[in-house]
C-alpha positions in Angstrom: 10.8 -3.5 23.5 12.3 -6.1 25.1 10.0 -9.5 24.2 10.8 -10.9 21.3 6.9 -12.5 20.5 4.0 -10.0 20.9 0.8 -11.3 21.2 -2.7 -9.5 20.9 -0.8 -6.8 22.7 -2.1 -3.2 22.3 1.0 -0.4 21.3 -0.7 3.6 21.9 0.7 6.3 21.3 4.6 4.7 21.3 7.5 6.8 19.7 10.0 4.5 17.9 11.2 7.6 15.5 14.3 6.5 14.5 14.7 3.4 16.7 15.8 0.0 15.2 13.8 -2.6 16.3 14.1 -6.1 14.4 14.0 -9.9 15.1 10.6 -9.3 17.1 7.0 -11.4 16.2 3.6 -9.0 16.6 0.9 -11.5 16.0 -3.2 -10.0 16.5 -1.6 -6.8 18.2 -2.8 -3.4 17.3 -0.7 -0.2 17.4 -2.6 3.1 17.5 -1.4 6.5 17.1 2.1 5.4 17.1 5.3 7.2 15.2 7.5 5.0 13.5 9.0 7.6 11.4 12.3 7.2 10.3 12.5 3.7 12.2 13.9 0.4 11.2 11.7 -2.4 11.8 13.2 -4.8 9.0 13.2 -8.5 9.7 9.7 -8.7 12.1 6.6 -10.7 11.4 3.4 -8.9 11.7 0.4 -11.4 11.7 -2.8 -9.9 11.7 -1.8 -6.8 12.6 -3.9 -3.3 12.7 -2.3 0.0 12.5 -4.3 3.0 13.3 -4.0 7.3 13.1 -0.1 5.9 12.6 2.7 7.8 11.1 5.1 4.7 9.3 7.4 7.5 6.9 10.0 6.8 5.9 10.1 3.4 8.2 12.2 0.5 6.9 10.6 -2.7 6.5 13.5 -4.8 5.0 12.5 -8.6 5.3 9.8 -8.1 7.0 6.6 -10.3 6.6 2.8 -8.3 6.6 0.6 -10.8 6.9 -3.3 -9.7 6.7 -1.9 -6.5 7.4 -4.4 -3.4 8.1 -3.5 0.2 7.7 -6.4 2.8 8.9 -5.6 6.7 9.0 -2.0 6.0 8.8 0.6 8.0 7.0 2.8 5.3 5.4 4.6 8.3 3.1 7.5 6.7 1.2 7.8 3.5 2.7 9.1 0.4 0.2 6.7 -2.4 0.6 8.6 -4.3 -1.8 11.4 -4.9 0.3 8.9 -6.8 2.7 8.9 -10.5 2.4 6.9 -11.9 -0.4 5.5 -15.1 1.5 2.2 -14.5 2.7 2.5 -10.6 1.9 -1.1 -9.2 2.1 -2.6 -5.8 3.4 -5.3 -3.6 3.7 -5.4 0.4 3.4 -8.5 2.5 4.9 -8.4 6.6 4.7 -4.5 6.5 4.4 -1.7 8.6 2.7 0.9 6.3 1.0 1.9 8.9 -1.7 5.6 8.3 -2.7 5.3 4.6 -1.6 6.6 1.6 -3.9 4.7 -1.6 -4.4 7.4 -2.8 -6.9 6.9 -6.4 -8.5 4.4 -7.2 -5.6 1.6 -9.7 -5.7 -1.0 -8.1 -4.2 -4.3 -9.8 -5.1 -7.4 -8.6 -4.4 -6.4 -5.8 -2.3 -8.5 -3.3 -0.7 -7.5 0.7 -0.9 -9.8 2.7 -0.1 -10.3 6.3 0.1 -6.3 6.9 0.2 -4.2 9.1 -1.4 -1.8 7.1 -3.9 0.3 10.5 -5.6 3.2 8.7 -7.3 3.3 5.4 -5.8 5.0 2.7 -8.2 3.2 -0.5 -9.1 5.6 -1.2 -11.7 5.4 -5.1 -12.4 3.3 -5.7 -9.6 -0.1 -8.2 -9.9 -3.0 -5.7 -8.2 -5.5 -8.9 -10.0 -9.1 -8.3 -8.6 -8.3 -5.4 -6.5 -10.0 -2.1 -5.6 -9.3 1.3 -5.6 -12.3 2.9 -3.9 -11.8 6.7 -4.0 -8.3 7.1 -4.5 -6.0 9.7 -6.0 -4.0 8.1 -8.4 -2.2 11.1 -9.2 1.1 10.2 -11.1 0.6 6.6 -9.7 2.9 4.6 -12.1 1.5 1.1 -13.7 4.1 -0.3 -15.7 3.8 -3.9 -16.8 1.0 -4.3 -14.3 -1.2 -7.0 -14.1 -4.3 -5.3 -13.3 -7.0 -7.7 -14.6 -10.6 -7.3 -12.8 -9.5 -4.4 -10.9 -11.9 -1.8 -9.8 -10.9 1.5 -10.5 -14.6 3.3 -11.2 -14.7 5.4 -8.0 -10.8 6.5 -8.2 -9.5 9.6 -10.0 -6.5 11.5 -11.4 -5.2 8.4 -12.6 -3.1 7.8 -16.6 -2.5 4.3 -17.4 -1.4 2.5 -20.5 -3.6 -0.6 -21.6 -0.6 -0.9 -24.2 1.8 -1.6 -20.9 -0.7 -2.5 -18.6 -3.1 -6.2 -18.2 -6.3 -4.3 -18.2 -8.6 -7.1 -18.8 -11.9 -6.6 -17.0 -10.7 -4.1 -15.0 -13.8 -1.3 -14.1 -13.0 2.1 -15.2 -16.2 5.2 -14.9 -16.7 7.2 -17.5 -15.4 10.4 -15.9 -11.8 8.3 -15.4 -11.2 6.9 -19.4 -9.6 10.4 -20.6 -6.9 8.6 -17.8 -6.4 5.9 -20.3 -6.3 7.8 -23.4 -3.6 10.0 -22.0 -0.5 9.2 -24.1 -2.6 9.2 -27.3 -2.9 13.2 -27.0 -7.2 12.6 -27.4 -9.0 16.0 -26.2 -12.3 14.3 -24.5 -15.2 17.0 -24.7 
């Protein structure tokens, strides 16, 4: 990678496992079936970016700006979105596996996951406000101090949240999901 702005440029199948790539602008470009595991892409701007059948692991996103960012089939397995600039922060998850990741103290409002696999991510302090969680496993997903007002979880599954630690005003819940939220109270549901 040698430019430093990217425009609508189309990245397929492009190895940067372990590279460090930083300083660079991507704005409209889509990469598909790339593999940035391992990588350092900290301080780039992505703009209206789409990632597709990518593997992001593990990849290093220090300072770097997602803006309208769109994940679709991508393994994005431990990656720390809250090291990514807050300014204009926004993204969108299709069919993805982002077990392990951290959303720490992110605003994230009405984001879109849908039919991705969330095991363990951390939301801790985040703001998920009108957001959606269209068939999701939420296994040992952690919402602490959430604000998760008007979010939809009635689809999603495997999930245990607190409405004592948790901003659960209006948020959508099915019927098949509220043993998730009587959890810590010990409550047998038969």
């Amino acid at each position: 990678m040698q430019e430093k702005v990217y425009d609508d440029h189309l990245f397929e199948n492009e190895t940067f496992t372990g590279q460090i790539v930083n300083g660079r602008e991507f704005q409209g470009c889509t990469f598909k079936k790339c593999d940035f595991t391992g990588s350092d892409f900290s301080n780039n701007k992505f703009l209206e970016c789409t990632f597709e059948h990518c593997n992001l692991s593990m990849t290093k996103l220090t300072r770097a700006t997602l803006n309208d960012a769109q994940f679709k089939h991508c393994k994005i397995m431990g990656l720390l979105f809250y090291e990514c600039q807050d300014f204009l922060f926004s993204v969108f998850f299709d069919d993805c596996i982002l077990d392990y990741s951290s959303f720490m103290g992110k605003k994230m409002l009405k984001t879109k996951f849908i039919k991705s696999s969330l095991k363990e991510t951390n939301f801790t302090q985040g703001n998920l406000s009108g957001s959606s969680f269209d068939q999701c496993d939420l296994s040992g997903t952690i919402f602490n101090g959430t604000d998760l007002s008007s979010v939809n979880f009635t689809t999603s599954f495997n999930y245990t949240i607190d409405p004592e630690l948790n901003n659960l005003r209006k948020a959508s819940f099915s019927l098949d999901g509220v043993p998730g939220l009587l959890d810590k109270y010990g409550i047998r549901i038969v």
